[in-house]
N, C-alpha and C positions, 0 to 999 in steps of 0.2 A: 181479711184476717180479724180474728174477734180477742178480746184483751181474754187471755184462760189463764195467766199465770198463778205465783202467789204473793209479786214482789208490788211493792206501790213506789212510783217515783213521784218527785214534787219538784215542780221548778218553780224560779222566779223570777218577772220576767218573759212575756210572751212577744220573742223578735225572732229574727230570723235565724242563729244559733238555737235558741231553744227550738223552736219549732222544728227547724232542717235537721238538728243534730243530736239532743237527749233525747227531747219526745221521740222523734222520729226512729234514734236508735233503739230506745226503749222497746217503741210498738213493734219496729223488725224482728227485736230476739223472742218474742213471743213468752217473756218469761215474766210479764208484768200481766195483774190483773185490772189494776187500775193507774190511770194518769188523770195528773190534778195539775193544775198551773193557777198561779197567781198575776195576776195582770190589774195595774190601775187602772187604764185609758178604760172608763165608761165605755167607746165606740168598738173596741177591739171586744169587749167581751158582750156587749150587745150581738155583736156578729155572729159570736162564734155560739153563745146560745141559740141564734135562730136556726141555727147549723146542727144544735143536738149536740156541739162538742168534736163536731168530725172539721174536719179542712185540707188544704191542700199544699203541697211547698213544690215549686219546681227545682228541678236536679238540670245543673248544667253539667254536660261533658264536653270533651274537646270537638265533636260535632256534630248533638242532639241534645235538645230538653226535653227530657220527661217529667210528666206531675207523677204524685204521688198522695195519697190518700191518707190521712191518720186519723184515729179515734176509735172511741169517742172518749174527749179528753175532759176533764171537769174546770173551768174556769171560775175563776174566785176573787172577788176583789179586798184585798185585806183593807180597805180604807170603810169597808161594809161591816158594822157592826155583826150581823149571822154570817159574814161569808168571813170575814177572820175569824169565827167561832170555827169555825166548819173547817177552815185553814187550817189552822191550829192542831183540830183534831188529826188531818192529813199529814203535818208534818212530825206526829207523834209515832204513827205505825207506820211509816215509810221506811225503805230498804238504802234508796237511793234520791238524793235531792242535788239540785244544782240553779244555780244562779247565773243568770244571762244576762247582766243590766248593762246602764252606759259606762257605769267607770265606778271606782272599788267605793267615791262616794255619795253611792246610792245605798249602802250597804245601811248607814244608818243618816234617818232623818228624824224629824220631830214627829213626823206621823205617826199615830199609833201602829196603823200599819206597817211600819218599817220592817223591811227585812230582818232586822237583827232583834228586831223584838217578838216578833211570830217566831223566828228559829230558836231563839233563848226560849218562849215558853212551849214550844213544840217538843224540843228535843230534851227540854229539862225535866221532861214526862215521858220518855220515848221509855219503851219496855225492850227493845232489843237493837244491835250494834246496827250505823249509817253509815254512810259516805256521804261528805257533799262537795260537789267539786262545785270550785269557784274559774270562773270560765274568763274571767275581766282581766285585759292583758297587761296584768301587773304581774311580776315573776314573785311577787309575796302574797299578791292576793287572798289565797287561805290564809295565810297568817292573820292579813289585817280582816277578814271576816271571822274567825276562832274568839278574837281580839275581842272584838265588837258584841258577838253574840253572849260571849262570858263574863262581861261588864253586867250584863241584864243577868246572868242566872247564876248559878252555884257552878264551879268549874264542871266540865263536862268530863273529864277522864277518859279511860279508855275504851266508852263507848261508842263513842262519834270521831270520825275522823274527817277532817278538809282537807280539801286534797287541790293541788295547782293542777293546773293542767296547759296542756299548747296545744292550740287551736289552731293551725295552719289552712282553714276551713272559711275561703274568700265569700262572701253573701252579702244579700241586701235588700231593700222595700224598694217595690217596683211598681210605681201608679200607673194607670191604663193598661191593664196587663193584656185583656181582650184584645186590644189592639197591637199590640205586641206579641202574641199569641201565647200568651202563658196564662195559665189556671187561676183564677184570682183565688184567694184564701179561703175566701167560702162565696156560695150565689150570691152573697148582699155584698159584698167586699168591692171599695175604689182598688185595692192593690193587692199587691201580689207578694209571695218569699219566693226568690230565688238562691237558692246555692249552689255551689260546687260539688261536683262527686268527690272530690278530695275526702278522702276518712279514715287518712291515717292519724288517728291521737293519740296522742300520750297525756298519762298523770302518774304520779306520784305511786309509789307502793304501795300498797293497800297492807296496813299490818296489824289489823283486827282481827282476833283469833275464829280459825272457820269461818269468817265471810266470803259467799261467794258474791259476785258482781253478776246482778242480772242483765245490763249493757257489756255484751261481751265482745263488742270488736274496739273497746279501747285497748291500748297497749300500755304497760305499765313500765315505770325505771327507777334503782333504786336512788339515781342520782338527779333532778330533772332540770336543776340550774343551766348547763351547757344548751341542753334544748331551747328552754326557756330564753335566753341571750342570741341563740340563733334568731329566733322567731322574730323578737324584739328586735335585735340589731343589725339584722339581716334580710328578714322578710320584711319587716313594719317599716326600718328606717329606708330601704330601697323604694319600696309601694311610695312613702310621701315624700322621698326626692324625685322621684320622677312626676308626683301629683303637682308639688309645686312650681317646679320647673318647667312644667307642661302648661299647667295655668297661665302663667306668663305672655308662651306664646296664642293663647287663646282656644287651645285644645277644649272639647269639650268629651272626650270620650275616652275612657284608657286604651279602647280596642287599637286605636287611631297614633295610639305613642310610638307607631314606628314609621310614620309618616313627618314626625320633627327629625330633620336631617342629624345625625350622628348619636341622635336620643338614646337607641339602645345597647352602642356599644361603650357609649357612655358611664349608663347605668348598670352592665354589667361591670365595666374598670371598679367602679364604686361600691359593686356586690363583692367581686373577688380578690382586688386588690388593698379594699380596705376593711372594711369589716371581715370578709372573709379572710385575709391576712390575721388580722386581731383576734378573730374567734376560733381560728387553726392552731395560734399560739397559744392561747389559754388554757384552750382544752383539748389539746393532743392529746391522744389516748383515750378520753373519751367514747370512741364511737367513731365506726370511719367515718361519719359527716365530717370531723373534724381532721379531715387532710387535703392536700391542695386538690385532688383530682374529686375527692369527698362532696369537696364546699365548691367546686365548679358545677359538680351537677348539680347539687341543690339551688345553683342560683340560675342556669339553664331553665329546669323545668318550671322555676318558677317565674322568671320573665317569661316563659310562654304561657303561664296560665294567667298573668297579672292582664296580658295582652286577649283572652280569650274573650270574642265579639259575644259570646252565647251569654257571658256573663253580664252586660249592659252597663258595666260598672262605670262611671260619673267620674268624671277630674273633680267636679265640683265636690260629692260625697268624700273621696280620696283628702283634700286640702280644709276641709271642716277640720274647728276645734282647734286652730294652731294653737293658742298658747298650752294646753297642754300637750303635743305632741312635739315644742321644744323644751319640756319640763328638763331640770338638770339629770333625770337619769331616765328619762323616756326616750323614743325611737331615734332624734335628729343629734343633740347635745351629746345622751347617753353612748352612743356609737361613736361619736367626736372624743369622747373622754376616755374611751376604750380603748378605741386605736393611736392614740397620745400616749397613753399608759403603756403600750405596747413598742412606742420608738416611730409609728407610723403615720405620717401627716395627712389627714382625713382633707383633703380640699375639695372634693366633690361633694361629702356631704357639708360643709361647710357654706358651699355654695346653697343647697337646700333649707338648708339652717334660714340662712340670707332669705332666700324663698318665702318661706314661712316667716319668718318675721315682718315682712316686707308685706306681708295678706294681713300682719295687725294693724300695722302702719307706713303707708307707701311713703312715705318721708325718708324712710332709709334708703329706697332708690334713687332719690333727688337729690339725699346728701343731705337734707335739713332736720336729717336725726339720726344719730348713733347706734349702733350696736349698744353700748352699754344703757344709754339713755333705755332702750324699750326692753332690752332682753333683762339688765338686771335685776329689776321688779320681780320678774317670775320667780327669780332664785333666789329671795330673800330668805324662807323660811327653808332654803337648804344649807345657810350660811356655808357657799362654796368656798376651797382654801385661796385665799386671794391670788398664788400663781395660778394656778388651774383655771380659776376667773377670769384673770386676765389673759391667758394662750387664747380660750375660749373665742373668749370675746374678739382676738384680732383676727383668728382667723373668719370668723362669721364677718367681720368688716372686709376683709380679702374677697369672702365669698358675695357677698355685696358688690364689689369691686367689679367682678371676675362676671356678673350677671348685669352690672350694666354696659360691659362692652361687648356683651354677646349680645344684648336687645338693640345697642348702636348699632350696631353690625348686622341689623336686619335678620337676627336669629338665623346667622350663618350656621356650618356644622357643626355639632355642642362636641363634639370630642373634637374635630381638629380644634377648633378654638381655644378648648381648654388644655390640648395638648401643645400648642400653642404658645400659651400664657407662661404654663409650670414645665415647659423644657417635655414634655411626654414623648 
């Protein structure tokens, strides 16, 4: 397929979301003439030049990988004096832009190249209306990307819109891929993208007058919070209670999570009776995800894909980064304070909580350090309300509790045990 469009998109950012899922949708709708990508790493854009710009991402399904072929894309390092020149100029006549990074603070650094300063002087010269959707699994993320970029330039108005989006779209960097039979990224490439066929997205409304979207299989809502709280509190926070609590017993494989006795009826109690519970009641009416038979299937199909061997996905990768994934309103805590709020006592993920803290510092398991001692730190700069801190906090001490007599106990079955415990 040859780029004939007339739309240009611009990511930033070249991982495995950009690559599997903007570029890649871009190149699909045949409605782009050109792609341009910004990427630091010297190695990745070395690659992808001796490539001409083309590469490869493998598609997992539930029981085939296929590669798939894009290009030819234009890589650019904005930390390069002419290639932020060249950036710059790309993110001026672009249609459509979007941001892949590790977390929303990438958005701005001291580098001249930062994100937020190529997009403040890209778009604070753009001649006709954008989108850019911010892909980083913060439910404000465009917010604090608008934020950031209009601190650099003159407000931007109602030419440019950010847009959130939910990503339900499982991926990842896969080394030896030859020997694992997948496509590496380009002929010079150690590794490989693999994704998921999963490509149901959503983002925000689009309410820029006559813009059409040249990526035309995302889906749009005019309300995207309930999504976005599912994603977050439901898919994210279930994926790292089962990462950590797997860890534990020295799993190395998600495929492999239903080989830990009682694991996955576990982790669904903790998909639908809690969270699920929490997120039924928030947002009834909503959308039928959000009813009890709604939010069962959504957590059905998704412990079968979190389990899906084709995806090769890591316990190890999954339990990366705790301290921000027990941040006071990200995936473990955030879920814990919701179904609180709700009347409903979260002690599964509480126990994951335990989990992840216990990957900062294993003293919490041995008892010669607190909950409070290591988790409060994190939440200083949230100045939590001191009861809410405190429920917090005892129940992740419970969950502590509750996870080392499951390890005494020679990692007997995780649901009798825990039903066990809390009378289930």
């Amino acid at each position: 397929m040859a780029l004939e469009g007339e739309h240009t998109c611009v990511g930033f950012g070249f991982g495995p979301i950009q690559a599997g899922l903007f570029l890649l949708e871009a190149f699909r709708s045949g409605n782009f003439r050109r792609l341009v990508v910004a990427e630091i790493n010297p190695l990745i854009v070395g690659e992808l030049r001796r490539a001409d710009g083309f590469y490869a991402v493998n598609i997992a399904h539930p029981d085939h990988i296929e590669a798939e072929h894009v290009g030819p894309v234009e890589v650019l390092n904005p930390n390069d004096p002419a290639d932020r020149s060249a950036l710059i100029d790309a993110v001026a006549e672009a249609d459509e832009l979007a941001t892949a990074l590790p977390s929303v603070a990438c958005y701005a650094t001291d580098d001249l190249g930062s994100p937020h300063r190529v997009l403040a002087e890209g778009l604070g010269r753009a001649s006709g209306p954008a989108v850019v959707y911010a892909a980083e699994n913060r439910t404000d993320a465009a917010q604090v990307l608008r934020h950031r970029v209009e601190a650099r330039t003159e407000p931007l108005g109602g030419q440019v819109q950010f847009l959130n989006t939910v990503i339900g779209k499982m991926s990842g960097r896969i080394s030896r891929p030859r020997a694992r039979g997948l496509a590496p990224l380009t002929p010079h490439s150690k590794h490989a993208f693999l994704v998921e066929s999963f490509s149901r997205i959503l983002i925000d409304t689009i309410r820029l007058p006559d813009f059409v979207r040249g990526i035309t299989s995302f889906e749009e809502r005019a309300d995207l919070r309930p999504f976005e709280e599912a994603k977050l509190f439901g898919h994210n926070a279930t994926h790292a209670l089962a990462g950590y609590l797997s860890a534990l017993t020295g799993l190395e494989q998600m495929a492999d999570l239903p080989q830990v006795p009682g694991m996955m009826p576990f982790l669904r109690d903790a998909f639908v009776h809690e969270s699920g519970a929490a997120l039924v009641q928030a947002h009834r009416g909503a959308d039928p995800l959000f009813t009890p038979d709604g939010f069962r299937e959504y957590a059905d199909d998704l412990l079968r894909r979190m389990t899906n061997p084709l995806l090769l996905d890591t316990v190890r990768r999954v339990v990366r980064d705790p301290e921000r994934k027990l941040g006071w309103d990200d995936r473990l805590v955030g879920t814990m304070r919701l179904a609180l709020s709700r009347g409903i006592e979260p002690a599964r993920y509480a126990a994951g909580a335990a989990g992840a803290l216990a990957r900062t510092d294993e003293r919490l398991l041995s008892g010669r350090a607190s909950a409070e001692e290591l988790a409060g730190p994190l939440w200083e700069r949230d100045d939590p309300e001191p009861c809410e801190r405190a429920e917090v906090l005892e129940l992740i001490e419970s969950g502590a509790s509750f996870i080392r007599d499951w390890r005494d106990g020679g990692f007997a079955d995780l649901k009798q045990t825990f039903d066990a415990v809390h009378g289930g």
